[in-house]
N, C-alpha and C positions, 0 to 999 in steps of 0.2 A: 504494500500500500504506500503510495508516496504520500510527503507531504502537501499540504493544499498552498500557495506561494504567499497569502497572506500568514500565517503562521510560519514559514521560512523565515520570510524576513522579520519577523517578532523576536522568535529565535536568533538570527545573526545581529541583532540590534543588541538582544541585552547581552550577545559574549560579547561585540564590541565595547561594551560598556562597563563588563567587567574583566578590566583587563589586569596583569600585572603590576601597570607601571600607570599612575595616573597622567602621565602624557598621553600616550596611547587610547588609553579612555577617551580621551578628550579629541585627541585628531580622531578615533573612529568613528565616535559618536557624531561630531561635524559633517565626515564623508558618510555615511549612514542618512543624514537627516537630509543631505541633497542630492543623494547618488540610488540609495539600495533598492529603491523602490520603483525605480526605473531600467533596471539591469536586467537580461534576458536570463535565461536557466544556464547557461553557461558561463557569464558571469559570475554569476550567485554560486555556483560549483568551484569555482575559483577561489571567490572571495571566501568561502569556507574553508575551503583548504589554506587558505591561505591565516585563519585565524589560529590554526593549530603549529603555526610557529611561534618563539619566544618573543617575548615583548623586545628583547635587544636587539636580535635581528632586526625586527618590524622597524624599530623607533632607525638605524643603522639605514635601512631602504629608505624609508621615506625622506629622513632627511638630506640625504643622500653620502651619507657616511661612506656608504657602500652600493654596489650594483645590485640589484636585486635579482634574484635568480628566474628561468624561465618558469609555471608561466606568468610569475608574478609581477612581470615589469609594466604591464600596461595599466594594472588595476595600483599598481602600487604608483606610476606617473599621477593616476586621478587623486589619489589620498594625496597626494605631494600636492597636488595644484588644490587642493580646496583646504589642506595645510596651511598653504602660504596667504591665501587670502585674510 
């Protein structure tokens, strides 16, 4: 049984929101409130997988500490650009 996409994204809201590192919390929660709800299913497969890395890595991508690994470099650009806003 899949999940129905309104309850995905309720789900991927509140890991965004409870993250390790209160940065993180805070840029996810941001890209969350103007991104997640408009992302296709493949997206949102992404952006899943992609919450189950470390908050240091995470925080290391986005601000561009470091590169981000494939496939997370497009979804991690977006969190950078509503980041820096």
């Amino acid at each position: 049984m899949s999940e129905p996409p309104e309850h995905r994204i309720k789900r991927l809201k509140m890991r965004s929101m409870r993250r390790g590192i209160r940065e993180m919390d805070l840029i996810l929660s941001a890209f969350c409130e103007t991104r997640l709800a408009r992302m296709g299913a493949r997206d949102l497969d992404i952006y899943d997988a992609l919450l189950e890395e470390n908050d240091q890595d995470l925080y290391r991508w986005v601000t561009g500490q470091a590169a981000a690994p494939d496939p997370y470099g497009e979804v991690i650009a977006e969190i950078s650009q509503t980041f820096q806003k």
